[in-house]
C-alpha positions as CSV (number, residue, x, y, z in Angstrom):
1,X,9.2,11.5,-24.0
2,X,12.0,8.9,-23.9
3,X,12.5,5.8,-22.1
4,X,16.1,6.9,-20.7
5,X,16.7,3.3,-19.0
6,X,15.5,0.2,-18.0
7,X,17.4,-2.4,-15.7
8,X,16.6,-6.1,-14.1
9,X,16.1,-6.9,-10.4
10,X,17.2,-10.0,-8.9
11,X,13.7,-10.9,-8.4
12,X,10.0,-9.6,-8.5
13,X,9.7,-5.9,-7.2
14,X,7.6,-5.1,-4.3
15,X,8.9,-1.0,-3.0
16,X,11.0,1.7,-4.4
17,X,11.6,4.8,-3.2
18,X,14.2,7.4,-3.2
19,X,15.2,9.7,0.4
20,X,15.8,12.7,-2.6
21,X,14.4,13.8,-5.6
22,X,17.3,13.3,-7.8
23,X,17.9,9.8,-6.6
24,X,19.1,7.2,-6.2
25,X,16.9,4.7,-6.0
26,X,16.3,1.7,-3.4
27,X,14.5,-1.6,-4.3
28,X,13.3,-4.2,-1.9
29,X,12.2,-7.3,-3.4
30,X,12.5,-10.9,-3.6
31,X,15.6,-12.7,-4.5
32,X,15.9,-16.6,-6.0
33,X,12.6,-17.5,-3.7
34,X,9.8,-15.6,-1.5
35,X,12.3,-16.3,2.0
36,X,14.7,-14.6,0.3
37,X,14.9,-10.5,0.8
38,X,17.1,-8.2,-1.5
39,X,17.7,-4.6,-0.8
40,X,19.4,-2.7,-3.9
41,X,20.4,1.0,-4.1
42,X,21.0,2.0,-7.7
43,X,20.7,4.9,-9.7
44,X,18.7,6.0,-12.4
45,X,21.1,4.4,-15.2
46,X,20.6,1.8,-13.5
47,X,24.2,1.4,-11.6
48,X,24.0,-0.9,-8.4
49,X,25.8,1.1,-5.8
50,X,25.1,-1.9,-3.2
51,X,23.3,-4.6,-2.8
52,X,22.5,-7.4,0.4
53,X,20.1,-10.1,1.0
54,X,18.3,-10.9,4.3
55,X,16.0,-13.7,5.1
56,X,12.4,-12.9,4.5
57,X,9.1,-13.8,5.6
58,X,7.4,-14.1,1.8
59,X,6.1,-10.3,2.1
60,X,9.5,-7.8,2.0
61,X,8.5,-4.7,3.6
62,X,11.1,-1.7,3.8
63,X,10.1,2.3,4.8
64,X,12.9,4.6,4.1
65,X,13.9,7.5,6.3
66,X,14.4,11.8,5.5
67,X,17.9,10.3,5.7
68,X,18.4,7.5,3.5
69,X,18.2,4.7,6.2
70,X,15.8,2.0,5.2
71,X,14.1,0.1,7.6
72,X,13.6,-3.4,6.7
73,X,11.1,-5.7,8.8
74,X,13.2,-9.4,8.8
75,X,12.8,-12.5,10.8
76,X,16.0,-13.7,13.4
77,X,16.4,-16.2,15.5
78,X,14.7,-14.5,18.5
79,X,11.6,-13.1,16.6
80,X,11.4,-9.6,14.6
81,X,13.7,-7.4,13.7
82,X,13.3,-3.7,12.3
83,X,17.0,-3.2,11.1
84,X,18.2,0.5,9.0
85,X,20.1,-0.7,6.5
86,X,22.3,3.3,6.1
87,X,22.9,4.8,2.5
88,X,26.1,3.1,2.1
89,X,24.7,-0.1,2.4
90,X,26.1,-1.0,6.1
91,X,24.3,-2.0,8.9
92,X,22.8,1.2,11.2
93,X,20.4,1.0,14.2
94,X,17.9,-1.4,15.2
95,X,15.0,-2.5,17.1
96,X,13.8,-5.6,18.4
97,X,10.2,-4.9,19.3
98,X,8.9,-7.8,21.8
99,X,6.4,-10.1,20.3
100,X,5.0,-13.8,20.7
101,X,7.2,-16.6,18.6
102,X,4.3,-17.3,16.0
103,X,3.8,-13.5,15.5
104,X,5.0,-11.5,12.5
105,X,4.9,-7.7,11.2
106,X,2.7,-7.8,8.8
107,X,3.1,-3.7,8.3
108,X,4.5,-1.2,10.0
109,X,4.6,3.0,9.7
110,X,8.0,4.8,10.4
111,X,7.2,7.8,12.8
112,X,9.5,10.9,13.3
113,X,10.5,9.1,16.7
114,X,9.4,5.2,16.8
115,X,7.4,2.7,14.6
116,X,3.8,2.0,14.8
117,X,3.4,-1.9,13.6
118,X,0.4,-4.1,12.7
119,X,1.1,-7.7,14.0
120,X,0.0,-10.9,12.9
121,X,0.1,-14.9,12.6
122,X,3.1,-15.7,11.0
123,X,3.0,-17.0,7.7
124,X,3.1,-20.4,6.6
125,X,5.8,-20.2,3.9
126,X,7.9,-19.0,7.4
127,X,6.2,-21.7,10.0
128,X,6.7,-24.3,6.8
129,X,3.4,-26.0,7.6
130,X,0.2,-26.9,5.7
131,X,-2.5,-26.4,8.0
132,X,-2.8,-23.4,10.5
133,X,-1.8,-23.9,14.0
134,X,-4.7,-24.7,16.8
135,X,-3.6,-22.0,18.8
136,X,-3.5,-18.3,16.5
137,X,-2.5,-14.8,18.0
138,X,-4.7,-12.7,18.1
139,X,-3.8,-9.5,15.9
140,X,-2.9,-6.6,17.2
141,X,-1.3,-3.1,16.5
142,X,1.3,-1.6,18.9
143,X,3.3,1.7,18.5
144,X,7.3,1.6,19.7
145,X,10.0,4.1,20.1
146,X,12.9,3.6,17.8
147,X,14.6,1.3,20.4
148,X,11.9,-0.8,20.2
149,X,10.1,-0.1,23.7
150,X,6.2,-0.7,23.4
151,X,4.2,2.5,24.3
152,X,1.4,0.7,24.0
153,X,-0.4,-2.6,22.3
154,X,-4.1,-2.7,21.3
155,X,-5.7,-5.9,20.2
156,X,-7.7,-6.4,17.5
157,X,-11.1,-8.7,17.6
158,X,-12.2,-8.9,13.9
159,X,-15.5,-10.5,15.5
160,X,-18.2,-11.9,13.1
161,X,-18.2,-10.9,9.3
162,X,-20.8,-11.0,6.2
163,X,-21.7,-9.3,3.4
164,X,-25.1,-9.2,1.3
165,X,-23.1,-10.1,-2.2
166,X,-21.0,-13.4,-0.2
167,X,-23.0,-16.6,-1.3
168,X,-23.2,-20.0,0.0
169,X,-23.9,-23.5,-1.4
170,X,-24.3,-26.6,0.4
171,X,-26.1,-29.1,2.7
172,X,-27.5,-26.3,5.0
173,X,-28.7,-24.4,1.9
174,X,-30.5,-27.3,0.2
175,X,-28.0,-26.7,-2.5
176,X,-29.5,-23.9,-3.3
177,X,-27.2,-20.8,-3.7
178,X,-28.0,-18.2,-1.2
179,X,-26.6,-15.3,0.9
180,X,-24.2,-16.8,3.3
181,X,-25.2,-16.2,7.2
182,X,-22.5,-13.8,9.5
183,X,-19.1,-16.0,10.2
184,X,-16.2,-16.2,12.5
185,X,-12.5,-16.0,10.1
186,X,-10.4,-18.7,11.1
187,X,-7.7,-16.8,9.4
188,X,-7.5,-13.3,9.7
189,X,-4.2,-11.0,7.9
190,X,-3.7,-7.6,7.5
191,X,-5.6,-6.2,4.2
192,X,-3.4,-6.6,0.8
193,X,-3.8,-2.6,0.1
194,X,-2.4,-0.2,2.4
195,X,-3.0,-2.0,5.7
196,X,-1.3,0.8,7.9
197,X,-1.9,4.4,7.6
198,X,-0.9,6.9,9.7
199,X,-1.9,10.7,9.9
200,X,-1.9,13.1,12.2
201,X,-3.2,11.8,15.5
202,X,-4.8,9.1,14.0
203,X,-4.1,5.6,12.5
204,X,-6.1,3.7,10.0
205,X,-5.2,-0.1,10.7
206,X,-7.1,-2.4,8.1
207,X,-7.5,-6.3,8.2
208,X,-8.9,-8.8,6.4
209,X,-10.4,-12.7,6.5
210,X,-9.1,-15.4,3.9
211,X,-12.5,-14.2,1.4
212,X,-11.2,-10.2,1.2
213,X,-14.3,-9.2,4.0
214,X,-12.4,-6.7,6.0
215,X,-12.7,-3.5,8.7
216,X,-10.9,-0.9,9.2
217,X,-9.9,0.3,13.2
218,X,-9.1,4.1,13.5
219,X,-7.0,4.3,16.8
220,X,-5.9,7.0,18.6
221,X,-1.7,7.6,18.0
222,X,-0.6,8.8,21.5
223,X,-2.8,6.1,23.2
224,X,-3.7,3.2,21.0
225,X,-7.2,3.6,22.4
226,X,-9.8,2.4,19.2
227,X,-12.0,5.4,18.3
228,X,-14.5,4.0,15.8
229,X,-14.7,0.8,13.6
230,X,-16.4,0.7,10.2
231,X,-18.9,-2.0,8.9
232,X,-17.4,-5.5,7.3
233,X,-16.8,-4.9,3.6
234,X,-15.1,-6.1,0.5
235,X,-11.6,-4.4,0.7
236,X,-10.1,-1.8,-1.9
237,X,-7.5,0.9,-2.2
238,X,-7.0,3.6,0.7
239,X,-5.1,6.6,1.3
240,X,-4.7,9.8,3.3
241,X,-7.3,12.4,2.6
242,X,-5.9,15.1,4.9
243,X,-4.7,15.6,8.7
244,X,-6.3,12.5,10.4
245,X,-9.0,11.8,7.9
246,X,-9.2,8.7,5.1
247,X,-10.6,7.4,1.9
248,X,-11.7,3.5,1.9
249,X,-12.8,2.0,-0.9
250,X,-14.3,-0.9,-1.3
251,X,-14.4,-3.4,-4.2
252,X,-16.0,-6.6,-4.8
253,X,-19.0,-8.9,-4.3
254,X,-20.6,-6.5,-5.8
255,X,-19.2,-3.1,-3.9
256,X,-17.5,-0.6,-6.0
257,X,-17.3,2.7,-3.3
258,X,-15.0,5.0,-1.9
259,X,-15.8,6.7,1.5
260,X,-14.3,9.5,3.4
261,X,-13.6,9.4,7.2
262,X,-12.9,12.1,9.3
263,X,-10.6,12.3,12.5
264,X,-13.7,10.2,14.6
265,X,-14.0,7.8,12.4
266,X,-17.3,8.6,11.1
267,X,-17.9,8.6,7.1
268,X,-18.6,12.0,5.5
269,X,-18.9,11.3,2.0
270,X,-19.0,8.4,-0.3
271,X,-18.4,7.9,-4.1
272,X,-20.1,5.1,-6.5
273,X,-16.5,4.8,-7.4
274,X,-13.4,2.7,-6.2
275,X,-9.4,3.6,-7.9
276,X,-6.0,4.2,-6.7
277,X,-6.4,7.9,-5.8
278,X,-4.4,11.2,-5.3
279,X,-5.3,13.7,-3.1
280,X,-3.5,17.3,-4.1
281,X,-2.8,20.3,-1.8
282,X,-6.5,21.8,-2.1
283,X,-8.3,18.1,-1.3
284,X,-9.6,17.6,-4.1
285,X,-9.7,13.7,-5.0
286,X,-8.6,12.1,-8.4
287,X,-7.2,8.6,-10.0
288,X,-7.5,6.3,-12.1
289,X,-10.7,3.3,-11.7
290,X,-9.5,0.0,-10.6
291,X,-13.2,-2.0,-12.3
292,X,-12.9,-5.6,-12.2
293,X,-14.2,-6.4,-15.9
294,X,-12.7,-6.8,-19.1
295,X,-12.9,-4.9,-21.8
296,X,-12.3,-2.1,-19.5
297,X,-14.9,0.0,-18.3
298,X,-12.6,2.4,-16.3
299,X,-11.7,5.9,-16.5
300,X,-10.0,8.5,-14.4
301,X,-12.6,10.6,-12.6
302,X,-12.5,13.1,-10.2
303,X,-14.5,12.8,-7.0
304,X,-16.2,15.8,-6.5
305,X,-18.5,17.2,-3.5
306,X,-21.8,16.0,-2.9
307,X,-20.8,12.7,-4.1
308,X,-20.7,13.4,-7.7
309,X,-18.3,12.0,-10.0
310,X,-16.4,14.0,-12.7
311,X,-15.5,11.6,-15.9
312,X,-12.2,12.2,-16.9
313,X,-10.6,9.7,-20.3
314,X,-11.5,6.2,-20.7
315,X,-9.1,3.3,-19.8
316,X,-8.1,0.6,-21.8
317,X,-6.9,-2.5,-20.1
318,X,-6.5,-3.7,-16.6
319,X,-3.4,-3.6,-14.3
320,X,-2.1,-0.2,-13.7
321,X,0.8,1.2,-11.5
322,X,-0.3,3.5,-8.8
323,X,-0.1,7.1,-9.9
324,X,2.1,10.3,-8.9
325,X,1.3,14.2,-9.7
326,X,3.7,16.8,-10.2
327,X,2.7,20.4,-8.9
328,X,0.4,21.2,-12.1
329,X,-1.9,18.7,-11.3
330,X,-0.8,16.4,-14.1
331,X,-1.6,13.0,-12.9
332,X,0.8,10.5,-14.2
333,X,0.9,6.5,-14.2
334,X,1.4,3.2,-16.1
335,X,-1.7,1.1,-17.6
336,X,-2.1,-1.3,-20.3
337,X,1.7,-0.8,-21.5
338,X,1.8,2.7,-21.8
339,X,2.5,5.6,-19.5
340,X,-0.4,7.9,-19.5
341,X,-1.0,11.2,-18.0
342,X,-4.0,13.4,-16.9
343,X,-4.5,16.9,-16.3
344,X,-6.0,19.3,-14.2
345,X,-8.5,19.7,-17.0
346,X,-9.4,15.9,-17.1
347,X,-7.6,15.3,-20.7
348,X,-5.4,12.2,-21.3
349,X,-2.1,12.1,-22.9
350,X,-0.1,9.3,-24.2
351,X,3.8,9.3,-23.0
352,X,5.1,6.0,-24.1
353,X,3.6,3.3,-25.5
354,X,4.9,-0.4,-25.9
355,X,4.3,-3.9,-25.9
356,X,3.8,-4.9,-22.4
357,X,1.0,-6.8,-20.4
358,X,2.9,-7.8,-17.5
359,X,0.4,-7.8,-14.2
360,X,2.8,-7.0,-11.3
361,X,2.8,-3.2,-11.4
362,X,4.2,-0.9,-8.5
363,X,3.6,2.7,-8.2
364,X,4.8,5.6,-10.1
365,X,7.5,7.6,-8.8
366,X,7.8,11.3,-10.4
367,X,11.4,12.7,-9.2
368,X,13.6,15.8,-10.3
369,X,13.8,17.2,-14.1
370,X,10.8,15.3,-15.0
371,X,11.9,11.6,-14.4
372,X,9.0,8.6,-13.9
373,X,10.2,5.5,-12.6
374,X,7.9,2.7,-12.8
375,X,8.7,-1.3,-11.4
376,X,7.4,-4.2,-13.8
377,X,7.5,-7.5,-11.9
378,X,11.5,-7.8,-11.5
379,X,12.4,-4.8,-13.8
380,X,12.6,-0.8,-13.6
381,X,11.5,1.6,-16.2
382,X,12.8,5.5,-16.5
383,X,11.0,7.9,-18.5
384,X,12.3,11.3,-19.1
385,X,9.4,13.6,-19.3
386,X,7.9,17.1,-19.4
387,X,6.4,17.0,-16.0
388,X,6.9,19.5,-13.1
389,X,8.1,18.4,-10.1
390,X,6.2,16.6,-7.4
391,X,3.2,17.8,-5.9
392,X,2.5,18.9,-2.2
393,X,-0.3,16.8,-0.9
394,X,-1.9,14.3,1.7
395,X,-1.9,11.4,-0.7
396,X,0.3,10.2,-2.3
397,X,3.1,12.8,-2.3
398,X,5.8,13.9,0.2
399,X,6.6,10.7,2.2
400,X,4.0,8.6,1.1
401,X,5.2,8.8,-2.7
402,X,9.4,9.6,-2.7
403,X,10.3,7.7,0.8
404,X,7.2,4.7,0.6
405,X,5.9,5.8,4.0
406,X,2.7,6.1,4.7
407,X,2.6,8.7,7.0
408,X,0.9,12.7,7.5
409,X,2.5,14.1,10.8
């Protein structure tokens, strides 16, 4: 295992992807400060073929096509734009989907014909103000055809959240510290961990209040109509578990779960266990545990039926990069500077070890002849390896790993 190349980005990394197996590679990510997008297309040696800038809204957000047109969500002058930016690096079709002034897409899913898009207050780095406005839109996800006509637009009322392991201390409590009652967000944003999943006929639209209490809305695709609702919660990591079913998981104030949804939005199954997981062609569920504590008490486990858990190796460290798996069932991903893999047999192997402890991680892309590309804050890795090509799954292979787009048709 070599590292074949590693190159610098004009700024911290937030998406790669790549329309083909072989490459190349394009990078969205900030430029000299948060308002500032850049778009890159370079290949593995790291050779920019082209690169532009657009203004930015302090979260870039990019979803590339079958094609090689990326679609980059951008501020203008008359609201939001959803331009393709086309494989030569010029400007190809887009939509202006209507929308209120202090709106802004906070995420949005690329369909085979149109967009689906979770909308919500825009952000203050963008209004430029320090306190929130008196009068906040109300969030809301809306699905569009590629021209940007709305098919339809379904609000989204967050309502009254709590959670047993939230506290409060103050004058109503005596000073005493105790469970804080049910309250109303002032502030409510999409959730920091795949906020908008689409598969199938359904959609999986997650959002969040300033403290990280969240719910997830599963709405219907053709109509918008909302099917079920789950419980306020600590958010987590998420991800496709087959044709219009989802894992949640939940992490913090004491959670640490995964559940698994079906098509109505009913949970089947749940886990004592909370990663960033892959789910391979025959549904079974892996990844590596995302435990808040140091020294680590993670490992890769496999969640197995009846709610058992299958311990795969220990993990050292903290930050690690989501994972990819080629069509073995090797799992492979970056943690604690080194670039580990897994097997279908639950034993760990080291790839490539050096000094590194940065935090900002991206996900692990595993493309043709065994290359593994991983982002590090403003910088790109590539490994050559002895891995298979990529696997053919719900989650998070096919177009949710190569092209960054969260979708299962």
């Amino acid at each position: 295992m070599t590292l074949s190349s590693r190159f610098t980005m004009p700024g911290q990394i937030r998406a790669v992807a790549a329309s083909d197996p072989s490459g190349p590679l394009t990078v969205t990510g900030y430029g000299p400060n948060p308002l500032v997008t850049v778009i890159t297309r370079v290949d593995l040696s790291g050779k920019v073929a082209w690169q532009r800038t657009y203004p930015g809204t302090g979260r870039p957000q990019s979803r590339l096509s079958t094609d090689g047109t990326l679609w980059l969500a951008c501020p203008d002058r008359d609201g939001q734009l959803l331009e393709g930016v086309l494989s030569d690096g010029s400007t190809g079709p887009t939509a202006r989907p209507e929308c209120r002034p202090d709106e802004e897409i906070g995420a949005f899913v690329l369909l085979d014909n149109g967009f689906v898009i979770s909308w919500v207050s825009g952000s203050r780095l963008v209004r430029r103000e320090r306190s929130r406005p008196a009068s906040v839109p109300e969030p809301r996800v809306a699905r569009y055809t590629r021209e940007g006509e709305c098919l339809w637009s379904t609000p989204i009322a967050l309502g009254a959240v709590s959670f047993p392991g939230v506290v409060e201390m103050g004058h109503r409590t005596g000073w005493e510290i105790r469970p804080r009652r049910p309250w109303v967000p002032e502030e409510i944003g999409i959730d920091h961990w795949e906020p908008l999943l689409v598969s199938a006929d359904r959609i999986a639209a997650s959002f969040t209040d300033t403290q990280g209490i969240g719910r997830t809305f599963f709405l219907d695709l053709d109509s918008g109509e909302t099917v079920s609702v789950t419980a306020p919660a600590p958010t987590g990591r998420k991800a496709i578990a087959g044709p219009g079913q989802f894992l949640l998981g939940s992490q913090g104030y004491g959670a640490f779960t995964t559940g698994h949804f079906g098509r109505n939005g009913v949970e089947t199954a749940r886990w004592a266990s909370h990663g960033a997981l892959l789910v391979d062609k025959n549904g079974s569920v892996s990844g590596p545990e995302l435990i808040n504590s140091q020294p680590s008490r993670s490992r890769f486990r496999r969640l197995a039926s009846d709610n058992a858990l299958v311990d795969g190796p220990a993990l050292t460290g903290y930050y690690t990069s989501y994972p990819a798996m080629d069509r073995e069932g090797t799992a492979v991903f970056w943690r604690d500077g080194k670039l580990l893999a897994v097997d279908t047999d639950l034993t760990g192997h080291e790839l490539f070890a050096m000094d590194d402890s940065r935090a900002v991680i991206g996900r692990a892309l595993l493309l043709s002849e065994g290359s593994v590309v991983v982002p590090l804050d403003n910088e790109v890795l590539v490994f050559r390896t002895p891995l298979g090509p990529l696997a053919e799954g719900p989650w998070p292979c096919g177009e949710a790993n190569l092209r960054g787009n969260p979708l299962l048709s």
